[in-house]
C-alpha positions as CSV (number, residue, x, y, z in Angstrom):
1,X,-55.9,-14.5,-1.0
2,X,-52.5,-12.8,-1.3
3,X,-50.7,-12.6,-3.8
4,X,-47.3,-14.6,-4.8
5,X,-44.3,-12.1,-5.6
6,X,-42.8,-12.8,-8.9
7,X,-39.7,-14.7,-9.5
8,X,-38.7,-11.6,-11.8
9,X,-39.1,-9.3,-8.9
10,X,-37.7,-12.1,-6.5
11,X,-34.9,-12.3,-8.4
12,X,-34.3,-8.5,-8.5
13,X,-34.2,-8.0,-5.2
14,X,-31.8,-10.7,-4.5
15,X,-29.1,-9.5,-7.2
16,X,-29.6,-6.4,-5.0
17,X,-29.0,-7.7,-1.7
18,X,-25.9,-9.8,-3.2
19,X,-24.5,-6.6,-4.9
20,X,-25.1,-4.5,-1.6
21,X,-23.3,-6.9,0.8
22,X,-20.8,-7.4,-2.0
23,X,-19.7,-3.6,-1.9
24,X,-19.7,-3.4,1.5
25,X,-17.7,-6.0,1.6
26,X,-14.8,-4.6,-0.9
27,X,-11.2,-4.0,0.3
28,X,-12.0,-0.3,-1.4
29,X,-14.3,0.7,1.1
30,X,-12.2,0.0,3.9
31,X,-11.6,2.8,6.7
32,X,-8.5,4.7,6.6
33,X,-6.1,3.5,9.4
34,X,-6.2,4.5,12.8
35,X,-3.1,7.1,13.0
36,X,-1.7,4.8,15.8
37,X,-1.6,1.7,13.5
38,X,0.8,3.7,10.9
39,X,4.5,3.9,11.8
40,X,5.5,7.2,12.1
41,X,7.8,8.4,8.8
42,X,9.0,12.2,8.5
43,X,8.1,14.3,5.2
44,X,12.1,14.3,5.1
45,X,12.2,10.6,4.3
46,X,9.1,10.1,2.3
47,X,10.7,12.7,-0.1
48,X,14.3,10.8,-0.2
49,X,12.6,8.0,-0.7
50,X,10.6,9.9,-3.7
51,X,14.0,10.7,-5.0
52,X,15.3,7.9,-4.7
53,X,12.6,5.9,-6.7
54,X,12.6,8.3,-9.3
55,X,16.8,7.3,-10.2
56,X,16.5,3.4,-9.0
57,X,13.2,2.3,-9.1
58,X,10.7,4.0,-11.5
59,X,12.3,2.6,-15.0
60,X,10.6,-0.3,-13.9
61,X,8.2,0.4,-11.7
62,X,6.8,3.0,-13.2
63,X,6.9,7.0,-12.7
64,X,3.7,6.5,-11.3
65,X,4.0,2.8,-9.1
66,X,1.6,1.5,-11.7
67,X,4.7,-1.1,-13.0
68,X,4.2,-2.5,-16.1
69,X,3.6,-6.6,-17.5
70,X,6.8,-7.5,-15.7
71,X,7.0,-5.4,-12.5
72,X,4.0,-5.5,-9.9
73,X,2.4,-1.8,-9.2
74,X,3.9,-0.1,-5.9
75,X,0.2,1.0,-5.1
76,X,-3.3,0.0,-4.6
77,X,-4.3,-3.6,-4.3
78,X,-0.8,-5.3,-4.1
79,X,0.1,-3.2,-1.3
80,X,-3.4,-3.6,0.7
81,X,-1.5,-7.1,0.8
82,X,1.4,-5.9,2.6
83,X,-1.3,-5.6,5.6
84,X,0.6,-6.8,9.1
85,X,4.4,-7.3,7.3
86,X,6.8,-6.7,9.5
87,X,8.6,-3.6,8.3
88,X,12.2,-5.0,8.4
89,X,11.1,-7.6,5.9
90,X,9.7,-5.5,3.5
91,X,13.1,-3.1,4.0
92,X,15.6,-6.1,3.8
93,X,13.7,-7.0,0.7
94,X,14.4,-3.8,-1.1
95,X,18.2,-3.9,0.4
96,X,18.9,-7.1,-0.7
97,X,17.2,-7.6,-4.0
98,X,16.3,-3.9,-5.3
99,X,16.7,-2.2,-7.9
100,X,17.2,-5.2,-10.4
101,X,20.0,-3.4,-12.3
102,X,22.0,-3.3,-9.1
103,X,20.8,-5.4,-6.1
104,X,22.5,-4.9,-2.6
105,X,23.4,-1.4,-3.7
106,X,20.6,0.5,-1.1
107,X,21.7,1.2,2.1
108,X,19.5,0.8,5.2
109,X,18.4,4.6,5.3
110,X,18.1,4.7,1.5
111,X,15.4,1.1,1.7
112,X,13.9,2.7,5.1
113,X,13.3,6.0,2.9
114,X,11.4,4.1,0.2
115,X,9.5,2.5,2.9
116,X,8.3,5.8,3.6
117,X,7.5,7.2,0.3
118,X,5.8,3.5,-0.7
119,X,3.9,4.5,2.8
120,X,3.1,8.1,1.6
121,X,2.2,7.3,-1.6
122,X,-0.7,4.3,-0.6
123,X,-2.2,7.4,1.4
124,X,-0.2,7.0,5.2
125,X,0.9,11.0,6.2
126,X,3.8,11.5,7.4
127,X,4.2,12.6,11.6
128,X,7.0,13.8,13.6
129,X,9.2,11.2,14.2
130,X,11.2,9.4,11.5
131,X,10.8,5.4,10.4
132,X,13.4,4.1,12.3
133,X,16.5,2.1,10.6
134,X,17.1,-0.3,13.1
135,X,15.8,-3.6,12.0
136,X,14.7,-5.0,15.5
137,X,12.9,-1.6,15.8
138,X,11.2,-1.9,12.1
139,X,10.6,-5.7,12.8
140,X,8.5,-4.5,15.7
141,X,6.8,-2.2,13.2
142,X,3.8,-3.8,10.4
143,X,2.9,-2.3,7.4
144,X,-0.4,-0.7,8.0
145,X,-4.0,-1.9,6.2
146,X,-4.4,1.3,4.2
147,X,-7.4,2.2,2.3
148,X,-6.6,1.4,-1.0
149,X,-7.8,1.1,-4.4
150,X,-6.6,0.3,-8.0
151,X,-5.7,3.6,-8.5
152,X,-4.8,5.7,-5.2
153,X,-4.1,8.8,-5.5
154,X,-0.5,10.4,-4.4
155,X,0.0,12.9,-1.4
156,X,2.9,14.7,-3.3
């Protein structure tokens, strides 16, 4: 006559199978984005965009993107929800309503530069060609589904 498995070791093997499929499963794991899915930035204009977010954006977002109880974090799983934004959205955005202190004060290269480093930073390398400034162009153009986690680390 066999013999009937446990429901202790039942139940160990199901927690798991659930935690298995649940890892696979996480955003964390995700594959780095094909190269052709990333719009092409320059190192140029990741690092004015660095520069730039160190005078205008980082006294509230953070030195490091992590922001603070007020300001969202530039990094990690806020930006994995940026996934298939239109570029030119995201860029108006930080045009028209960025930084706080000043909004409308960015031009377009200065927002498209930030684009770049925000890019740079949430692990995209830079190519040849720059992140164009043209907003037909950058609405044409969707922010990439980068591997991300809590805590991603920077490309300086």
């Amino acid at each position: 006559m066999p013999r009937k498995p446990s429901t202790r070791l039942m139940r160990s093997h199901a927690f798991y199978a659930a935690a298995l499929s649940l890892a696979s499963a996480s955003p964390l794991h995700a594959a780095k984005p094909v190269a052709s899915t990333v719009p092409s930035f320059t190192t140029e204009q990741a690092q004015h965009g660095a520069d730039l977010y160190r005078t205008a954006c980082a006294m509230c977002h953070g030195a490091d993107l992590s922001g603070n109880f007020q300001t969202p974090s530039l990094k990690g799983r806020l930006v994995a929800s940026w996934a298939g934004t239109p570029l030119s959205r995201l860029t108006g955005y930080i045009q028209r309503a960025m930084p706080l202190m000043a909004p409308g004060t960015l031009s377009t290269e200065d927002a498209t530069a930030l684009v770049a480093f925000l890019l740079r930073e949430n692990g995209a390398a830079p190519g040849k060609s720059p992140l164009p400034t043209v907003e037909k162009r950058q609405a044409s153009l969707k922010f990439p589904a980068l591997a991300v986690g809590p805590d991603t680390p920077s490309s300086k």
